[in-house]
N, C-alpha and C positions, 0 to 999 in steps of 0.2 A: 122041468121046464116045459112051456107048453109049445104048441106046433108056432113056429116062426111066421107060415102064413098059413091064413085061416079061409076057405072055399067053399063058396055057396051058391046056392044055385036057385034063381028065381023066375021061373016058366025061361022065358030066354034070353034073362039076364045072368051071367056068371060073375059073380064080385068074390076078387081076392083085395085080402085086409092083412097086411104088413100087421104082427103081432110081437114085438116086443119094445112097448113104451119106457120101459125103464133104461133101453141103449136108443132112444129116440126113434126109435127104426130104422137103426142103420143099415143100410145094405153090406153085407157080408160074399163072400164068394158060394157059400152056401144058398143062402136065399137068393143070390142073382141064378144061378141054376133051379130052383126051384123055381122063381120067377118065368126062365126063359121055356121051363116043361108046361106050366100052365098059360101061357099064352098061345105055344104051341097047339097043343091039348085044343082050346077054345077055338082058335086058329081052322083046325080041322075036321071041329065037329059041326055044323049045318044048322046044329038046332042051338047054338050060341049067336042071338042077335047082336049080344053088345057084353063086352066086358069091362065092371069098372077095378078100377084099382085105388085101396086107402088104405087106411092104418089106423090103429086103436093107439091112442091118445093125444097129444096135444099138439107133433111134430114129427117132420120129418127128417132125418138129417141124411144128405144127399152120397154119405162117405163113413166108412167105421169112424166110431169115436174111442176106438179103442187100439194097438198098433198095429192090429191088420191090415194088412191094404187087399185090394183088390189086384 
């Protein structure tokens, strides 16, 4: 499986991209902890002007579609 979220870095933009299209990109308790270490992360470093956040394919879905909860 490949990295759930995907970190890039462009002079002093940082774009994280939600990476699994095939469960919508669901948010998982997993990826919301990864999530909340790279906004920190960006948060604390000076030379991040702006952080965006997306996702590789068509949608997002706001909650597991699967019987995880959060």
């Amino acid at each position: 499986m490949s990295e759930p979220l995907v970190i890039t870095r462009e002079e002093r933009l940082l774009r994280l991209c939600l990476n699994h299209p095939a469960r919508r990109n669901a948010l998982s308790r997993d990826l919301c902890a990864v999530l909340v270490e790279a906004f920190d992360d960006a948060s604390a470093d000076p030379s991040v002007g702006a952080t965006l956040l997306g996702a590789k394919g068509p949608a997002v879905a706001g909650r597991p579609l699967a019987v995880e909860t959060l």
